[in-house]
N, C-alpha and C positions, 0 to 999 in steps of 0.2 A: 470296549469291544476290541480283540484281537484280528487286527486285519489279517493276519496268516493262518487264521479260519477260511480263509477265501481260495487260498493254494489251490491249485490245481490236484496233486496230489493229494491236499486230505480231503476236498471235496470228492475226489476218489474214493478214499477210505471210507467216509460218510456212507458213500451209498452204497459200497458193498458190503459194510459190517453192520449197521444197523439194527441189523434183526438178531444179530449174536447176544451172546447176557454178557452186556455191560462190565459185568464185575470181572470178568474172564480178562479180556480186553484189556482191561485200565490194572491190572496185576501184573501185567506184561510190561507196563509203563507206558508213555505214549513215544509215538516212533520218530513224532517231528519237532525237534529241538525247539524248535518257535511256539509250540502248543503244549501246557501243562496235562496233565492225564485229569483233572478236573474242568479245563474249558473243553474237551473231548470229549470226557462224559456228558458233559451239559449239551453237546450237538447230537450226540448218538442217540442220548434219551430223548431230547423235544423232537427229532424225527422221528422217531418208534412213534410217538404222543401222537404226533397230528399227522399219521398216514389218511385213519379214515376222516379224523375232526376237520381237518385243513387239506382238503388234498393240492387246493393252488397252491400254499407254503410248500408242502409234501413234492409237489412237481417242477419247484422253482428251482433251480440249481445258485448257488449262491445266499439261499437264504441263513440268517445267524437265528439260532433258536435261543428266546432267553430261557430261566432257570425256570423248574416243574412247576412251582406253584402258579407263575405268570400264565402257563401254555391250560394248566387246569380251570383258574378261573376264567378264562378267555371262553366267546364266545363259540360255537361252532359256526360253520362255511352257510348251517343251514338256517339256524335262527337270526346269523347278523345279518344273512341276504332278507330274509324277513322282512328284519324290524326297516332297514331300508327300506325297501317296498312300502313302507308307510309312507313315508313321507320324501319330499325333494324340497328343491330352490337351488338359490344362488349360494348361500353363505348356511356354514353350521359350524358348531364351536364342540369339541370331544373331548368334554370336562377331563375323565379318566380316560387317556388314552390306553394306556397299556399296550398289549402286545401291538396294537394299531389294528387288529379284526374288523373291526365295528366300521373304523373310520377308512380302512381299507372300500368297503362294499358301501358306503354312504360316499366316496367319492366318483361312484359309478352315475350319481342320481343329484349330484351338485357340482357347481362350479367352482366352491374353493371348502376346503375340509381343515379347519387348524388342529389337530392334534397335541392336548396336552398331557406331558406327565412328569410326574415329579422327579422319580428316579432317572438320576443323568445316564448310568449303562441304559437301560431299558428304552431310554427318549431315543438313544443311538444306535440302539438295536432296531426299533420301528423304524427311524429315518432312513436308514440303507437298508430295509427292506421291501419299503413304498418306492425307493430307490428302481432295488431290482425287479418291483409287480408294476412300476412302470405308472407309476403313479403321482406325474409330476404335479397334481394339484391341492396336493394334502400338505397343508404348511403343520412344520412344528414347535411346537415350544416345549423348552424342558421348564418346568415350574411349574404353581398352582393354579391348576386350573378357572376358579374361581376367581383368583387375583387375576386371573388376564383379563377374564369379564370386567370384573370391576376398576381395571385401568383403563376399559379400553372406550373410547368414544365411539365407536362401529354400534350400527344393530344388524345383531345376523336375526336370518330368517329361520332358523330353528337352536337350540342348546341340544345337547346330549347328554347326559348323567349316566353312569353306573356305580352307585356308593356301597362302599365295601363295609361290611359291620366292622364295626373298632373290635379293637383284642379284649377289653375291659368291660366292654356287655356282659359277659357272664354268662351266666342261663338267664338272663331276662326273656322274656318277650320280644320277639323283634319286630325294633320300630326303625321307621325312618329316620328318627332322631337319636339312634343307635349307629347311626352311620359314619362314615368320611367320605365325600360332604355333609354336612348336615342339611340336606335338600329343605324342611321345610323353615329354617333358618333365614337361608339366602332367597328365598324364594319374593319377597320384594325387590330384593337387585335386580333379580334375574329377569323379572321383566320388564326393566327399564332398557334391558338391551337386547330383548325380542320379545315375536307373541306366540308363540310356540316350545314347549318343551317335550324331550321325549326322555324317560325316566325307566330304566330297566332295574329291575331288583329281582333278586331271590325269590324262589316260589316259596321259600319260609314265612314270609311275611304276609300277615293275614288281612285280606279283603279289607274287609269291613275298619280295618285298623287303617292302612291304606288312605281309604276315602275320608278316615277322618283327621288326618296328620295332611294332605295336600288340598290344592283348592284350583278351581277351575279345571275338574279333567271333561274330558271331553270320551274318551277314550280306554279299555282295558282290555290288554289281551293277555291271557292265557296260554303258552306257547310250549308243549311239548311234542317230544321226539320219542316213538315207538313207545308209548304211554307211560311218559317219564317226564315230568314236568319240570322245565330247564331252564324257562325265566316268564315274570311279570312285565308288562310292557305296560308304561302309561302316559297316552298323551294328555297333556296340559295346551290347552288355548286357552287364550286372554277374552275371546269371544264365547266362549263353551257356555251349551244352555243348561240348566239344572238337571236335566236327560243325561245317564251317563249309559255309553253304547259296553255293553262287552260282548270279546269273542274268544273262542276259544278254538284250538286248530293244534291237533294231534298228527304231524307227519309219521307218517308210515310207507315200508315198502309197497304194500297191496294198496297204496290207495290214502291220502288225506281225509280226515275225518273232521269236518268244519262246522260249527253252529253259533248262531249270535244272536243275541237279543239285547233288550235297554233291561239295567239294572232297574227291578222291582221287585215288591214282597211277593211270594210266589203264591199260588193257588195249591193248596195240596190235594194232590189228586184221588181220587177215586180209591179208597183199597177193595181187595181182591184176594180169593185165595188165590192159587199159584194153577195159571190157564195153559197153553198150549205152548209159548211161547218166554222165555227169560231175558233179560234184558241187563247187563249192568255195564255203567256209565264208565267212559275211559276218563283218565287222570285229570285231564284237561277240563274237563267237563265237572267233574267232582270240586277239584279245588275251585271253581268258576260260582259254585252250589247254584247253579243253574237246573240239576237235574230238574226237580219237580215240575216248573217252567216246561224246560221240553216235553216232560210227558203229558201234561195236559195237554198241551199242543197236537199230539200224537194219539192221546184217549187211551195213553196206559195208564193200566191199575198199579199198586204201589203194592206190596205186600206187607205191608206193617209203618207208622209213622216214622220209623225211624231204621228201617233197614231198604237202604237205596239201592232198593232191585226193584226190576220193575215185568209185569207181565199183559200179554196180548192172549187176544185166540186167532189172530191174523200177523202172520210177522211184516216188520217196517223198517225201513233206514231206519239206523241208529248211530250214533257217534257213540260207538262200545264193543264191545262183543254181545251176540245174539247167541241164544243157544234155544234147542229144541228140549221139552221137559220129557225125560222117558217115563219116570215115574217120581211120587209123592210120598215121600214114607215118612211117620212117627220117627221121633228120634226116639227107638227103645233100640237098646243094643243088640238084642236076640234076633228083632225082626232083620235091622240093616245087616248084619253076620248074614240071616238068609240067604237076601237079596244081593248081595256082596259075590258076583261069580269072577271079579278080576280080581287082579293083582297089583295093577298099576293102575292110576288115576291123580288128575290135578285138581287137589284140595283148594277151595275157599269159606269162608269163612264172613258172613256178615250179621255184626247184632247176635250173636254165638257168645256163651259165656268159652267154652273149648276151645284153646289152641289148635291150629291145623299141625302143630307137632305132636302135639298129645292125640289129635283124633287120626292119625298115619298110625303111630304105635298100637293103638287102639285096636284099629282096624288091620292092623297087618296090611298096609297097603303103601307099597314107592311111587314115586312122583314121574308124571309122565303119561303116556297113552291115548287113548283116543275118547273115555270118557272124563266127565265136568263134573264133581261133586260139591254141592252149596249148602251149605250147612248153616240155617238161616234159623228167624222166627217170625210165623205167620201172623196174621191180621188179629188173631185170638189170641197172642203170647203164646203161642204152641211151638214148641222147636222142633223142626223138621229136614230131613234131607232129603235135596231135588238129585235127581237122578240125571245128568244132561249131556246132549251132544252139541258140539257147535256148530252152526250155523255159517256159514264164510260171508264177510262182510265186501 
């Protein structure tokens, strides 16, 4: 880490050029003999990065930004305050520390945060910046995270993991055992030196695969941002009953969209042609395959086994978008051309052999406006297009 990052003067520079293009800038060469035009680039860009992801980084003056790919995979301000939110104590251990996000906001909710990572720039990048956010109780270690565990004769009261898939996976399937750590390898160590783990991974990785690679969850959450699913959360207790809880929780500006139940085989609900009411499930909810669950819960009909939309003749909360149905048309192309009096409209598509780029060209219609077109198949294998307005949630 270059402590003439910290100057007065480029800390200057930082904050008024940031929003300039990079490449302009760094063409010019950099203006302070002590700072090459690639450690410049690398503060101009992780600022631009985490204005909105990190606004406390964003607002700190002093802070050192590592290189893009470190600021990409890092959490956001929103899901790490989260996943804290789950859980506190006295003691926690931050397997992969990285940019230090995580263990930033888990030491708001503990009494001592060890932060591990491997890479010595990056360990020195978090440490003088827990430094400057004032955050004297996050110890560091540069090293393997793992190996501190397994040196260490301590039991802390929670672990932290975030395993990054290896370069060499390929196009496999991705499993936990696809990872660095290999989480369910070490997973007898790891509870000899607590009874709590908290396990965050990629929304890539599938459920069901999940539960059967770890042991003892207690716990799953589902965690996206404006219907963009952005990580798996899973707690591990040593005590966990066979009941595993999931929840899923879609932040959004208008409003949080939360549902949870205990992982079971679902009831399939009710089918229905397509009633007053449209219903489809946000991200969180999807990946979660929780939908069917909630709609029983709620006495929605399903429109077909395998296309997860759902309809009412009474509308109800829903964790999704709601929409009102105008009208029910055949998919014959003569009639919808009819019935077709816009020009713009936002295409979806569920259970549809048609692309929604083939059915714009089709249709002669751009993307946008105030109508909802779903281009679906009924309870009868009938394909059909709903006509819809939204509904504000």
């Amino acid at each position: 880490m270059n402590k003439a990052l910290l100057h007065k003067e480029v800390q200057d520079f930082l904050e008024t050029n940031y929003k300039e293009e990079i490449s302009k800038i760094l063409f010019k060469g950099s203006p302070f003999p002590e700072v090459t035009p690639q450690e410049l680039g690398i503060q101009l860009s992780g600022k631009k990065k985490v204005e909105k992801k990190l606004p406390t980084w964003f607002n700190t003056r002093g802070i050192i930004y590592s290189p893009t790919l470190n600021l990409e995979q890092t959490s956001s301000e929103k899901t790490a305050d989260y996943k804290a939110s789950l859980i506190s104590g006295n003691s926690i251990v931050d397997v992969t520390g990285g940019f230090g996000i995580d263990s930033y906001f888990f030491s708001k909710r503990f009494e001592k945060v060890v932060h591990c990572e491997l890479n010595e720039e990056l360990s020195e990048i978090a440490s003088h910046n827990f430094e400057v956010l004032e955050r004297p109780n996050v110890q560091n270690f540069c090293g393997n995270g793992i190996e501190f565990i397994k040196n260490s004769s301590e039991k802390f009261d929670w672990i932290y993991i975030d395993p990054s898939r290896r370069d060499d996976a390929g196009g496999r399937v991705f499993h936990l055992s696809d990872c660095l750590p290999n989480v369910p390898e070490h997973l007898n160590m790891l509870w000899e030196n607590t009874d709590n783990i908290l396990i965050k991974t990629s929304p890539l990785l599938d459920i069901t695969a999940g539960i059967r690679e770890l042991e003892n969850i207690a716990e799953i959450h589902v965690v996206a941002v404006e219907n963009d699913v952005k990580e798996l959360l899973w707690i591990l207790k040593k005590d966990a009953s066979q009941e595993i809880k999931i929840k899923t929780i879609n932040f959004r500006k208008s409003g949080d969209q939360v549902y949870e139940n205990r992982l079971q085989k679902a009831t399939q609900p009710a089918l229905s042609q397509p009633l007053r009411f449209l219903y489809e499930p946000n991200a969180a909810l999807m990946k979660s395959a929780l939908y069917d669950q909630l709609a029983s819960e709620l006495d929605l009909f399903k429109l077909h086994p395998h296309t997860h939309l759902y309809t009412s003749s009474q509308i109800t909360d829903y964790p999704g978008r709601r929409f009102e149905i105008i009208e029910t048309i055949p998919f014959k192309k003569k009639r919808i051309k009819a019935a077709l009096t816009v020009k713009k409209a936002h295409i979806a598509t569920r259970n549809f052999p048609e692309s929604v780029a083939t059915l714009r060209k089709q249709f002669k219609l751009k993307d946008g406006g105030e109508n909802y077109l779903f281009f679906t198949t009924s309870l009868n294998d009938e394909k059909i297009l709903l006509m819809c307005e939204k509904v504000s949630n």
